[in-house]
C-alpha positions in Angstrom: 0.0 0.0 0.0 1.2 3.4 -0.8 0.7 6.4 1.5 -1.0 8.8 -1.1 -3.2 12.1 -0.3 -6.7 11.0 -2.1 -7.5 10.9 1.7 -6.7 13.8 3.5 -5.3 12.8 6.5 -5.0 15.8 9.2 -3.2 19.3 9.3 -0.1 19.1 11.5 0.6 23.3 11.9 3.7 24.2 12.7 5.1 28.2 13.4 8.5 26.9 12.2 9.8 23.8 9.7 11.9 21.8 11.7 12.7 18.3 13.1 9.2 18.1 15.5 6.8 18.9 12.5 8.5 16.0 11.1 8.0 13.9 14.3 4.6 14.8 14.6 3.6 14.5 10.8 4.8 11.1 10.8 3.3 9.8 14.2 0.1 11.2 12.8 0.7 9.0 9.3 1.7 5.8 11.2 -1.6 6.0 13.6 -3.4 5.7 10.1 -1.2 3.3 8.3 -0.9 1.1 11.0 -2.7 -1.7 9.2 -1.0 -1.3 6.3 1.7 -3.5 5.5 4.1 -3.5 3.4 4.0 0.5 3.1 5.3 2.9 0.4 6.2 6.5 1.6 7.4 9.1 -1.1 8.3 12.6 0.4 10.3 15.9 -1.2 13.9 16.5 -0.7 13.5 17.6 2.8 16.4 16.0 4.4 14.3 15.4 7.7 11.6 13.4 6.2 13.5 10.3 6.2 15.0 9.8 9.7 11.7 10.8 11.0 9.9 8.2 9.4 12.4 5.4 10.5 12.1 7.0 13.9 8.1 6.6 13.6 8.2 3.5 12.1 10.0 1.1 14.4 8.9 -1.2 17.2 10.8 -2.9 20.2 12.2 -6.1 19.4 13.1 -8.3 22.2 16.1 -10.4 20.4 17.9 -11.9 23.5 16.0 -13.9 25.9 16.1 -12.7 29.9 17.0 -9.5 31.5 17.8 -7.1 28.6 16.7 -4.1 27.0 14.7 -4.2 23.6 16.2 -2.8 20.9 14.3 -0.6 18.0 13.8 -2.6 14.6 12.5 -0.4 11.6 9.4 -2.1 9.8 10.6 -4.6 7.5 8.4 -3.8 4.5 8.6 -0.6 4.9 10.2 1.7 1.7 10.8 5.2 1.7 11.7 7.1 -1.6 12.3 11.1 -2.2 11.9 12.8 -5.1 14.0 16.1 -5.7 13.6 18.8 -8.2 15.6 21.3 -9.7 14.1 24.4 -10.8 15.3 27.4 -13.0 13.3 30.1 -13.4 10.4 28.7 -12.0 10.4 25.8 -14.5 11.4 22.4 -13.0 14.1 21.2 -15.2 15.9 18.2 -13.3 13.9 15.4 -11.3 16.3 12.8 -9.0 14.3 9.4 -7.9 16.1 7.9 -5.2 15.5 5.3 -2.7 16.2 6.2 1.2 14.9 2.3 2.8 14.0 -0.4 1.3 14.2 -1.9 -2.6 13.4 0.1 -5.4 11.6 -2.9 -7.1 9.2 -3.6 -4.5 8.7 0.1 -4.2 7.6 0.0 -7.7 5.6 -2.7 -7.2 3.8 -1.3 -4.8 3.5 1.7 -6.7 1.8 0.5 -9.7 -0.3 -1.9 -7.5 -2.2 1.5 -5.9 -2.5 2.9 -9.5 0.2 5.7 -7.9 1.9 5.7 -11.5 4.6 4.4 -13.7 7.6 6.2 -11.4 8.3 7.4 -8.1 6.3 11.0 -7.7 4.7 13.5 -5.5 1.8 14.1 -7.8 -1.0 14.0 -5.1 0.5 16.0 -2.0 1.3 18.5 -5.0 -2.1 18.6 -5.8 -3.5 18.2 -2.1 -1.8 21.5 -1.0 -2.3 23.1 -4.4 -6.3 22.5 -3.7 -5.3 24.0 -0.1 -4.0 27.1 -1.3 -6.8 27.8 -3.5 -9.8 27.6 -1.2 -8.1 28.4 1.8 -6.4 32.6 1.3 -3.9 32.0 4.3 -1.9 29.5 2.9 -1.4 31.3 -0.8 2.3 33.1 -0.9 1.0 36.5 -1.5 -1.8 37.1 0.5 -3.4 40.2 2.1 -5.8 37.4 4.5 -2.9 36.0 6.9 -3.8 34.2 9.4 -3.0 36.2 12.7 -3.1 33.1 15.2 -1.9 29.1 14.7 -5.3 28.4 15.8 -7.2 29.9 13.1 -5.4 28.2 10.5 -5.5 24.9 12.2 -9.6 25.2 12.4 -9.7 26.6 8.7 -7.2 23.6 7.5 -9.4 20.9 9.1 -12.9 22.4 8.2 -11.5 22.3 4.2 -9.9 19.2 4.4 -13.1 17.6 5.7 -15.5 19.3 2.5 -12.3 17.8 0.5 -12.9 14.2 1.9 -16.9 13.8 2.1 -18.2 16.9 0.7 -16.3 17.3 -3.2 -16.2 14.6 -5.5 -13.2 13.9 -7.2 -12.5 14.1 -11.2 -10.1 11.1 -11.2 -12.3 9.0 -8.9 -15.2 9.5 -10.3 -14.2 8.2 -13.7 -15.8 5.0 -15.5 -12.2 3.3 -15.0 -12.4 3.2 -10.9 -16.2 4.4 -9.6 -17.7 5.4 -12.8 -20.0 7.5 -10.4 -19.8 10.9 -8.3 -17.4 9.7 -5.7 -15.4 11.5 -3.0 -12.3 10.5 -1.2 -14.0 9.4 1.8 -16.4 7.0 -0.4 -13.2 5.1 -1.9 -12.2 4.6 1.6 -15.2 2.9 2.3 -16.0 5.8 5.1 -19.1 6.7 3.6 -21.3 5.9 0.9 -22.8 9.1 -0.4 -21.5 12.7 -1.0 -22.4 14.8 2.1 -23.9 18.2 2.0 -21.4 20.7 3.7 -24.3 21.3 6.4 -24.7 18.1 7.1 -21.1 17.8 7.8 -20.9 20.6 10.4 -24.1 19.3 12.2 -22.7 15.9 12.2 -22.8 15.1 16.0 -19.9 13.0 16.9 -20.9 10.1 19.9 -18.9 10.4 23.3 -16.4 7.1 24.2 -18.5 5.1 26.8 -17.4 6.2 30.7 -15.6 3.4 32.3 -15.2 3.9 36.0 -12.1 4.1 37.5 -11.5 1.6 40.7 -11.2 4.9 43.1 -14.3 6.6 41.9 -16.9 3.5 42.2 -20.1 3.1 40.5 -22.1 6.6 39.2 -24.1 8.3 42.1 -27.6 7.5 41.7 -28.8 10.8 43.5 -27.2 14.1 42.9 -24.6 15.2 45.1 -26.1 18.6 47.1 -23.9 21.5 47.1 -22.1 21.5 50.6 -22.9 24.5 52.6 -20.3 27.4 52.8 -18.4 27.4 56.2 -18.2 30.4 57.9 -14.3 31.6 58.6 -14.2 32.7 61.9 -13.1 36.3 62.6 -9.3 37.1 64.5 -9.6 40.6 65.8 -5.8 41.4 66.3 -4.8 43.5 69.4 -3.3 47.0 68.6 0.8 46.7 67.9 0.5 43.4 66.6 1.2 44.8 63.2 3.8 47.0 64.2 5.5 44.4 65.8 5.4 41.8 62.9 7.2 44.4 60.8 10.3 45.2 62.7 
């Protein structure tokens, strides 16, 4: 299976680029692929991309039997490859394929398997944050709408990648060679199966977990709990000097 954006999978916002939004992007990604085996992963020429997803991706191997520590094996179907451009003049005129882990064969493989192409590329997240910038004016490079506050753009990210996955159908999926119907992201996840109305998306109502009661607390109260009634301090009348005194 190949990691691809026809599902958007959550904002991860970030003041600066650095090695935590990596972290945290790619805990977020292995939360939802965790099912997934074997797993593709393409990413840009960022050069933190990789180490963070072999930090991510790795579970605690006990190799040794007895007392010893567990050491930290990588997933062994797990391929990461980068794709880096070159661009003059705003024209991309070099593209290097390279594979960071794993075999380039399988990763092809795997590759053609999710219809992801003929060669390693970054075709959807390209499109993903292209469709971003458009409907969203805070991300665009020259705007006069930035977002004052991380929150705001974290809400307005979420709320347009949620109309992206239930509320717009998509061009490619909805084509006679995969749905041959109006079908969203969401529907080819099998998450839905009809294209929701942007109101009935924000008057979704989401259900609570179930309350599980913890061994201190006990079973719920079957009567409510009266307020307890408000003690009365009582009052210290101090003796002239006392003050005075306490200061020296």
């Amino acid at each position: 299976m190949m990691v691809s954006t026809r599902l958007w999978l959550g904002g991860v916002v970030q003041i600066s680029r650095d090695r935590s939004l990596a972290d945290r992007l790619m805990q977020q990604v292995r939360r939802c692929a965790a099912c997934l085996r074997p797993l593709l992963i393409l990413t840009d020429g960022w050069s933190a991309y990789p180490n963070s997803i072999l930090r991510a991706f790795r579970e605690k191997v006990k190799l040794t039997k007895g007392v010893g520590r567990a050491c930290l094996q990588v997933w062994p179907e797990l391929h990461i490859g980068t794709v880096i451009k070159r661009t003059e003049k705003k024209r991309v005129v070099e593209i290097t394929r390279q594979i960071a882990h794993g075999l380039l064969e399988q990763a092809e493989n795997l590759l053609h398997s999710s219809c992801g192409g003929m060669v390693l590329n970054t075709a959807f997240i390209e499109r993903l944050n292209g469709t971003f910038r458009e409907r969203l004016a805070s991300l665009t490079r020259k705007s006069r709408h930035a977002a004052r506050r991380l929150r705001a753009l974290e809400t307005g990210m979420y709320l347009i990648g949620c109309t992206y996955n239930f509320c717009c159908a998509h061009h490619e999926l909805s084509k006679a060679t995969h749905w041959a119907m109006a079908c969203t992201p969401a529907m080819a996840s099998g998450l839905t199966d009809h294209v929701w109305r942007v109101g009935e998306l924000l008057m979704y109502k989401v259900a609570l977990p179930p309350w599980v009661a913890s061994a201190r607390e006990g079973p719920p109260r079957k009567r409510p709990v009266s307020d307890p009634e408000p003690t009365r301090r009582a009052r210290v009348r101090l003796r002239k000097g006392v003050l005075c005194s306490l200061t020296r």
